[in-house]
C-alpha positions, 0 to 999 in steps of 0.5 A: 583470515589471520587464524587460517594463515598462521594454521599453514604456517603451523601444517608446514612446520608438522603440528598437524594437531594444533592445526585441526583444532585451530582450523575448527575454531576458524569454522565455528567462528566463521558459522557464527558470523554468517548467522550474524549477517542473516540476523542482520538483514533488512526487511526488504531482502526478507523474501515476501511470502515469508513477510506475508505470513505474518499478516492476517489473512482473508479470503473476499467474497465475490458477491460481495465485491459485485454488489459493491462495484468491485470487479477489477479482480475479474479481467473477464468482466468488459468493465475491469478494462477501464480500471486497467487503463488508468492503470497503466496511465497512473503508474506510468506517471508516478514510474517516471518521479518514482512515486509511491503514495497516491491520494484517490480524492473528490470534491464531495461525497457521492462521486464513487472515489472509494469505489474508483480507490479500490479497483484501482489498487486492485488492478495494480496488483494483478500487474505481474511483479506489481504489489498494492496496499490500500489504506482508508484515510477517510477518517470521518467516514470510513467504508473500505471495509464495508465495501470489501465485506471486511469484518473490521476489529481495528484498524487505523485509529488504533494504530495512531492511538497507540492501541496496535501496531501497524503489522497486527493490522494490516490485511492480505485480502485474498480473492481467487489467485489475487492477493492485496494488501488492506489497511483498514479504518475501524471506526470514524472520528471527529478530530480526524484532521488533528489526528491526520497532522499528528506525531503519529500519523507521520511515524506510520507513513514512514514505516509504510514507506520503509516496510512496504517500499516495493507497494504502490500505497493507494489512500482513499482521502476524504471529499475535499470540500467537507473539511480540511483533512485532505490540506492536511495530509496532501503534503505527505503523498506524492500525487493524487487523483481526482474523481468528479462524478457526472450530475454530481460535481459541478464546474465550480466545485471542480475548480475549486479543489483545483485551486487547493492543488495547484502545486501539487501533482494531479496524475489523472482526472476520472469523471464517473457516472457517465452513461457511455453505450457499450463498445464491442473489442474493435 
């Protein structure tokens, strides 16, 4: 602002042509500057189709999602209904504390916690203005892959391990007009509960927070009962919810896993596998 007022100053006084030149060197100078604050913007101001086309992209096939329970992508089927009720219930919850990171848990295997983790993500993200990242954390026995029909090259274990970084592995999983984002576990692991107390997993859930801050990011945990990995990581989610199954979870169990969250925050409990008959829109 100095330069252009001193070049006035000069137009008054009739040297016109140190002006044109003074006035050329404020434009360039001033161009430079405008690059400098693009370069310097952060993440988030970067516009998401931009961001996304760096990801690895796939396109997920139907039958496959069918034969593995996922159908919330398809609100034509009567039972996506149930996956966007609870929807609305969990974000609802976590809106109000401004919550970001949901733990899906269970008392032991068998009780359909992967399946429930995956529609719901998937749900989240058919909600207009709405983005969701799914993230397998059953280190010890991962299967949102396989349930996906992912072919998966790498993935978590190779981020902590130092192998890849975070953004070569995650997946924009792509089915019709619905996209989410999946961050898969490649392989299992036997120290998974010292891996999930490690340097590095809490550097990876601080880049999902900041890289990722406008995406509810769903985790598929391991059964509660079966080890401590799901102690170990509670601590760095801001809720949870809990899946029993019917003729699967017992009340003891179920009491249990609640004695373990009592001072964390439980959004819902779903039972499932509950023979229910059918219910006809009113």
């Amino acid at each position: 602002m100095e330069s252009i007022r001193q070049a006035i100053e000069r137009a008054k006084a009739g040297d016109t042509a140190r002006v044109d030149n003074e006035l050329a060197d404020v434009r360039i100078q001033t161009d430079l500057s405008e690059v400098r604050i693009q370069a310097d913007l952060p993440n988030e101001a970067i516009p998401a189709y931009e961001a996304e086309t760096r990801f690895n992209q796939i396109e997920l096939n139907n039958k496959v999602l069918q034969a593995s329970r996922i159908i919330s992508h398809d609100p034509r089927d009567r039972r996506s209904r149930w996956f966007d009720i609870l929807r609305a219930q969990v974000l609802r919850s976590m809106d109000l504390k401004g919550w970001q990171f949901l733990g899906v848990i269970s008392p032991t295997a068998g009780c359909g916690k992967t399946v429930t983790a995956i529609n719901l993500a998937i749900s989240i993200a058919r909600q207009p203005e709405r983005a969701a990242l799914l993230v397998d954390m059953d280190l010890r026995k991962p299967e949102v892959a396989g349930r996906l029909g992912m072919r998966c090259d790498r993935g978590l274990v190779d981020i902590l391990e130092g192998r890849t970084k975070l953004r070569d592995t995650m997946v924009q999983a792509r089915i019709g007009s619905q996209q989410f984002m999946v961050l898969p576990a490649e392989r299992p692991i036997a120290n998974s509960s010292e891996w999930l107390a490690s340097p590095a997993m809490i550097t990876m859930l601080n880049a999902l927070r900041r890289e990722f801050r406008s995406h509810t990011v769903v985790f598929d945990l391991p059964p509660m009962l079966v080890s401590d990995d799901v102690m170990t990581i509670l601590p760095q989610l801001d809720c949870v919810l809990m899946v029993a199954a019917a003729g699967v979870s017992t009340v003891a169990q179920i009491n249990e896993c609640n004695r373990h969250l009592h001072s964390h925050d439980v959004v819902r409990f779903v039972l499932n596998k509950v023979a229910a008959p059918p219910v006809e829109y009113y």
